[in-house]
C-alpha positions in Angstrom: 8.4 -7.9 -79.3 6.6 -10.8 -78.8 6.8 -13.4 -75.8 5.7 -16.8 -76.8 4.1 -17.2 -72.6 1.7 -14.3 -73.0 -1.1 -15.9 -73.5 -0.2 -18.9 -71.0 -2.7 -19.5 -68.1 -0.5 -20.5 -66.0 1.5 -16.9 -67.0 -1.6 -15.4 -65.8 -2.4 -17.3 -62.6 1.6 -16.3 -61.9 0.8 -12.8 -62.7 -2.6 -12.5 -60.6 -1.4 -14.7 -57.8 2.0 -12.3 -57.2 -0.1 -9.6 -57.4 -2.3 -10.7 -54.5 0.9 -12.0 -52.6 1.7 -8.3 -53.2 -1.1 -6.1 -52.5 -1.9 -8.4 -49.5 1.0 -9.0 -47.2 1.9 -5.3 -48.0 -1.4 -4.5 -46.0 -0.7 -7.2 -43.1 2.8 -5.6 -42.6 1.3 -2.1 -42.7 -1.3 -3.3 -40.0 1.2 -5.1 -38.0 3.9 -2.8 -38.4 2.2 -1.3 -35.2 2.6 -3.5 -32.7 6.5 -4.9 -32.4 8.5 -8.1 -31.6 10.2 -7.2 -28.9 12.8 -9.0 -30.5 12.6 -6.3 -33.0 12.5 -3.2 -30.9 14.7 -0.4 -32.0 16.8 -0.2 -29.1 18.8 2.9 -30.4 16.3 5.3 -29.4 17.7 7.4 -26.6 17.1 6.5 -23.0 15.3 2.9 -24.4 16.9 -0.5 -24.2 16.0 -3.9 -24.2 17.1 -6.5 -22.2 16.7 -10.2 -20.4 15.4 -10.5 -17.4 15.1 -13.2 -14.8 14.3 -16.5 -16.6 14.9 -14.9 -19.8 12.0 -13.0 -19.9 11.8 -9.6 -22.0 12.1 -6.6 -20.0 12.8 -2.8 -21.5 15.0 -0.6 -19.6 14.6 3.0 -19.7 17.6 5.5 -18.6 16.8 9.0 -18.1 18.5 12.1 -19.1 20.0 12.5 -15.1 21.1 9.1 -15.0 17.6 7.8 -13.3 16.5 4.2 -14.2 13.5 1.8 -14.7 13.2 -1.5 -15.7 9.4 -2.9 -16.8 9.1 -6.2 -18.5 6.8 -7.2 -21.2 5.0 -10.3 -18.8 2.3 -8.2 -17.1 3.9 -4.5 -18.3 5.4 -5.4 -14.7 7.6 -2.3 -13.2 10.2 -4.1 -11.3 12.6 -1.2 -10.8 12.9 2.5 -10.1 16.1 3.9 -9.2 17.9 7.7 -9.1 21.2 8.4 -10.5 23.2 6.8 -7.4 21.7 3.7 -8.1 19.0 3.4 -4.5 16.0 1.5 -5.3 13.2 2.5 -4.6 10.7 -0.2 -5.6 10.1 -3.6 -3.6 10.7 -7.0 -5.1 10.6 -9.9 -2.9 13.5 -12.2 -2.9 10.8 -15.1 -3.0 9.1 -13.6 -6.5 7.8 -15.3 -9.2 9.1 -14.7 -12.3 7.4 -17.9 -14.0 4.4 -17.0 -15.8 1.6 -17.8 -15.3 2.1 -16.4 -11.8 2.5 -12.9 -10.8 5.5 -10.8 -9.9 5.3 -10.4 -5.8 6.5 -6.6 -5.9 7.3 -3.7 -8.1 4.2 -1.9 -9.8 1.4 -4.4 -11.0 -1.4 -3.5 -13.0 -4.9 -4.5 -11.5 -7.3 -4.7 -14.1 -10.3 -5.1 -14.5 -10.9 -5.7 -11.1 -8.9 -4.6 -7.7 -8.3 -7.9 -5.5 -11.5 -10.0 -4.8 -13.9 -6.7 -5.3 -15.9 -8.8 -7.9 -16.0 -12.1 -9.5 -12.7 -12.9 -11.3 -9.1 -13.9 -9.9 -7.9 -11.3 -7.3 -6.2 -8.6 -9.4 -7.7 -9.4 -12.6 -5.7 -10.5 -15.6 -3.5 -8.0 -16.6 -0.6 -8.8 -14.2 -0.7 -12.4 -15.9 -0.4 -11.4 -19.3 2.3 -10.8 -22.0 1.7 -7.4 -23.6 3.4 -5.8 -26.6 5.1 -3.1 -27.3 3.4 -0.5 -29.6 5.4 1.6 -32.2 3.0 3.9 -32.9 0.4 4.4 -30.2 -2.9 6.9 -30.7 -2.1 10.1 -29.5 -3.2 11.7 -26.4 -3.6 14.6 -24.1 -2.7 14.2 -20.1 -2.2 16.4 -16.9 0.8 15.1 -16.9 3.3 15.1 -19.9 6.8 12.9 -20.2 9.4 15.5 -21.9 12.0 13.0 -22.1 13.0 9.9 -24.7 13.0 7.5 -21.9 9.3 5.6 -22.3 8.0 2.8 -24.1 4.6 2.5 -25.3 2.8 -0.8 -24.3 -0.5 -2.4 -25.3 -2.4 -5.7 -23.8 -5.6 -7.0 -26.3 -8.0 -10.0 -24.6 -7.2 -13.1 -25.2 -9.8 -15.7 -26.3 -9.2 -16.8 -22.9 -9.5 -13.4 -21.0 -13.0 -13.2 -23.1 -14.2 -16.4 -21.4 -14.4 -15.2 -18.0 -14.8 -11.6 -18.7 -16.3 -10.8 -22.3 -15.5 -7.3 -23.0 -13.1 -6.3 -26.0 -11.0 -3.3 -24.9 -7.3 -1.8 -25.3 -5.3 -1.0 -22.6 -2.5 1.0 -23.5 0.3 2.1 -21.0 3.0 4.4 -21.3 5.9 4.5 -18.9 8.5 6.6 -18.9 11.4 8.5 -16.8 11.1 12.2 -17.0 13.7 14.6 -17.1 14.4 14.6 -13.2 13.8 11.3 -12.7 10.7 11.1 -12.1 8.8 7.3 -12.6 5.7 8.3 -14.8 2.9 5.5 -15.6 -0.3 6.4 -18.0 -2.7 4.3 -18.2 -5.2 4.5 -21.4 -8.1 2.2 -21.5 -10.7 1.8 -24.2 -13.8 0.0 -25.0 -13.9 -1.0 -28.4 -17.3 -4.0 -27.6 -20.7 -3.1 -28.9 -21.3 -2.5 -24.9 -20.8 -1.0 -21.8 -18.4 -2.6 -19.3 -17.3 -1.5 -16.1 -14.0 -2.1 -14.1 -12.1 -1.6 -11.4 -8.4 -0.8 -11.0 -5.4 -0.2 -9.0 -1.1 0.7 -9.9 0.1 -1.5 -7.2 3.1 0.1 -6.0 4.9 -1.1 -3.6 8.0 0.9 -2.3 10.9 0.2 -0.6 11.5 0.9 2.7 14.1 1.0 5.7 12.0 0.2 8.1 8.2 -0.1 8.6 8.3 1.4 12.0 9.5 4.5 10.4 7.2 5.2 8.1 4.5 7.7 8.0 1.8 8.7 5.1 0.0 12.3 4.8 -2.6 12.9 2.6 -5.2 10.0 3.6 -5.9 12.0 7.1 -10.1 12.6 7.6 -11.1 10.5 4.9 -13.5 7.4 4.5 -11.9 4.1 4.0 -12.4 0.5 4.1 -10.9 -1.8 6.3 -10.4 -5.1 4.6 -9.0 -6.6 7.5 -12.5 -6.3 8.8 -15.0 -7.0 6.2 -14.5 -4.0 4.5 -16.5 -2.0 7.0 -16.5 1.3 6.3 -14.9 4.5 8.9 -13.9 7.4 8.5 -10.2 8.3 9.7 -9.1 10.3 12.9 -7.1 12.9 11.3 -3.8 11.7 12.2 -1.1 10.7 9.9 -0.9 6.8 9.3 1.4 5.0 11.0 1.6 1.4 10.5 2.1 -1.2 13.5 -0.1 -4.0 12.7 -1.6 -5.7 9.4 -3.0 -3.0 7.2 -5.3 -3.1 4.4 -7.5 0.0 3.5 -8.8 1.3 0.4 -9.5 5.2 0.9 -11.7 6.9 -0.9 -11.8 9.7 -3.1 -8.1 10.8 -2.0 -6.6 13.9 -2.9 -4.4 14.2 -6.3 -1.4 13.8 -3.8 0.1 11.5 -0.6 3.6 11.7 0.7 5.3 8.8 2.2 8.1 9.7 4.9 10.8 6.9 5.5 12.3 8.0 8.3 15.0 5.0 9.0 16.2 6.1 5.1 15.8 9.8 5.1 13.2 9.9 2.5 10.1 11.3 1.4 8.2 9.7 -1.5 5.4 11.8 -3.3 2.5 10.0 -5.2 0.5 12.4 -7.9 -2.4 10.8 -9.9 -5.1 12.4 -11.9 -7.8 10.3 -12.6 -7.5 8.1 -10.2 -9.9 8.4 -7.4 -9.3 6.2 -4.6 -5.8 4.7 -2.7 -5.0 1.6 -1.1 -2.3 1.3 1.6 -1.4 -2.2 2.3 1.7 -4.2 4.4 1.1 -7.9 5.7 2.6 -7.6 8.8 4.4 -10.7 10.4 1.5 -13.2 10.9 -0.1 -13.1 7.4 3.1 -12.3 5.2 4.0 -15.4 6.6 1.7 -17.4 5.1 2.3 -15.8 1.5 4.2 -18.0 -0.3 5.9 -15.5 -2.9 6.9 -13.2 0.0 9.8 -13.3 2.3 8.0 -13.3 5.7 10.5 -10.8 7.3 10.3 -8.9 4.2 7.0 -7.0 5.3 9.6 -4.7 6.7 10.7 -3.6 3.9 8.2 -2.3 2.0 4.5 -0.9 2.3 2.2 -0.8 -1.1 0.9 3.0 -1.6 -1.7 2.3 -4.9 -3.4 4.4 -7.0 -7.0 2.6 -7.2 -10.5 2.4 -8.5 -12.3 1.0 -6.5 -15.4 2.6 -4.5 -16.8 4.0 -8.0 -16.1 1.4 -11.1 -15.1 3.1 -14.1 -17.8 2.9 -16.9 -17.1 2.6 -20.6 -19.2 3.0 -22.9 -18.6 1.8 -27.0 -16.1 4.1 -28.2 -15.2 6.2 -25.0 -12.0 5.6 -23.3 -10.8 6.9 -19.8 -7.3 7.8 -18.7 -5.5 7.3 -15.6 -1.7 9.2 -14.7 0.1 8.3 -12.2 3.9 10.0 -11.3 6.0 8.9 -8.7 8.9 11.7 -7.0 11.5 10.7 -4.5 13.2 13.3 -2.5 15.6 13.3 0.6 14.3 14.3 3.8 16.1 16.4 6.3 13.8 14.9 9.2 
C-alpha cells in the first residue's frame, strides 16, 4: 500500500516531534511521579487521609488501627495533633497561632533545621518550619531502631529553595516520616541527606510541645545529673542537682547528651508522657512563664500553663554531613495514665 504523505517533511517533523513529545514527558512523569500533589494523594490507603486545615491549608490525617489520631500539615511538615482513641489531646496549639505562611505554627511539633533557635547565624529555628513540603510516594528505604508496623504514616520531603540556598547554600533532602503505630503511639523519623559537593553541618530540634493541666503539676525524670545550658542566662553552662525538674519560673535549658528516654508526669491530668529518641543527642525543656509569654505575640499569655515543650535536639555537637552520607534521627512519643 502506498500513502501519498510518506515522503512529506512535514510527515516526518510530525513523526519525530511525537516521538520526542513521547519519549520525553514519559521520563518527566516517571521522575515526578515521586513526589505527589497533595491534591492528588491517594487517600484510600488505610489509616491516611487528606484534609483542609485552618485557612485552607493541606494537612494529612492519619488514624491508627486503635482509633489513635494525628493531624500534620504539608506548611512546615507541622504536627498539630496527637490524640488517643477517646479523643484527649495531647499536643499544644495556642489559640493565638499562626496559620498564615510565612509565619510559623506557635505549638504542635516543629521541625528546627538547620539550626536550633539563635545557635548560629540564620532566623531562630531555621527554615524548615516555614516551608511547604511534599509528600513523597515512594521514599528510599531505610533501616531504624524504631519501626512503624501500621498503615497510618505519610512520607514527606522538603528540597531548598533558591531562596533557602541564599542564606544557607547547602543542597540536602530531608525526608520525614510520621506515623501512628499500632498502640497509638506518635512516631516522627527524620532522614537528612547531603547531596552538595561539600560538607555542611547543622543543628536540630522536634519541638514538641505537650499539653498539660497544669504547669505546677508537672515533673520530668530523665534530665537529673546532667550538664545543661541555661539560656535564660547566657547559656552558661551547670550541671544539674539530681532532682527531678519542676518548673516554677521561666525555663529554657538545652541538656546535653540525655539518655534515649525522659518521662513527663502531669499530675493535675493523671498522666505520664514518655519521650524515646535514637539519634538524637541532646533535649531542650522550655515554658515562657507569665512575664515573657506575655510578650509573644502568637501565644496566649495565660496559656504558658498549659503546656511545657520537651524537644529532641542537636544542639551541643552539630551534626556533620559529608557528600553522600546521610544521618537519621527517631523520635516516638507514648502517653500513659498515671495512678499518682
Amino acid at each position: 500500500m502506498k500513502f501519498p504523505f510518506a515522503r512529506s517533511p512535514s510527515w516526518l517533523i510530525f513523526l519525530f516531534s511525537s516521538f520526542l513529545y513521547h519519549h520525553f514527558s514519559t521520563a518527566s512523569v516517571a521522575r515526578d511521579s515521586l513526589l505527589v500533589n497533595p491534591l492528588h494523594v491517594n487517600t484510600k490507603a488505610p489509616g491516611v487521609k487528606l484534609g483542609k486545615g485552618i485557612n485552607g491549608l493541606d494537612k494529612i490525617i492519619l488514624q491508627g488501627k486503635n482509633g489513635a489520631s494525628s493531624e500534620i500539615y504539608l506548611y512546615g511538615a507541622h504536627l498539630t495533633s496527637w490524640k488517643n482513641p477517646n479523643g484527649t489531646e495531647f499536643i499544644f496549639v495556642s489559640k493565638n497561632s499562626n496559620f498564615e505562611p510565612p509565619k510559623p505554627i506557635r505549638g504542635g511539633i516543629p521541625i528546627c533545621f538547620p539550626q536550633f533557635s539563635s545557635y548560629g547565624p540564620l532566623p531562630s529555628h531555621g527554615f524548615a518550619r516555614n516551608r511547604f513540603w511534599k509528600i513523597e510516594k515512594n521514599p528510599p528505604p531505610f533501616s531504624s531502631s524504631f519501626t512503624i508496623k501500621s498503615k497510618a504514616f505519610v512520607d514527606l520531603i522538603l528540597t531548598p529553595t533558591a531562596q533557602d540556598l541564599e542564606i544557607w547554600p547547602h543542597k540536602f533532602e530531608f525526608r520525614l516520616r510520621a506515623g501512628l503505630k499500632n498502640n497509638g503511639d506518635l512516631i516522627l523519623i527524620s532522614r537528612v541527606k547531603n547531596i552538595d559537593k561539600s560538607q555542611f553541618n547543622f543543628t536540630f530540634a522536634f519541638h514538641t510541645y505537650f499539653s498539660v493541666g497544669d504547669i505546677s503539676e508537672v515533673t520530668i525524670n530523665g534530665l537529673q545529673n546532667l550538664d545543661y545550658l541555661d539560656n535564660t542566662r547566657n547559656r552558661t553552662r551547670f550541671t544539674g542537682d539530681g532532682k527531678p525538674i519542676v518548673i516554677n519560673s521561666e525555663y529554657d535549658r538545652v541538656f546535653l547528651d540525655t539518655p534515649s528516654r525522659i518521662a513527663i508526669k502531669d499530675g493535675s491530668k493523671k498522666q505520664r508522657f514518655v519521650v524515646h529518641k535514637d539519634g538524637i543527642a541532646d533535649a531542650v525543656v522550655w515554658n515562657p512563664w507569665e512575664k515573657k509569654a506575655k510578650t509573644i505575640v502568637d501565644f496566649v499569655a495565660e496559656e504558658y500553663k498549659e503546656m511545657v515543650a520537651v524537644e529532641a535536639a542537636v544542639v551541643g555537637k552539630p551534626i556533620k554531613l559529608i557528600p553522600g552520607a546521610q544521618w537519621i534521627g527517631t523520635l516516638q512519643l507514648s502517653a500513659l495514665k498515671s495512678q499518682f
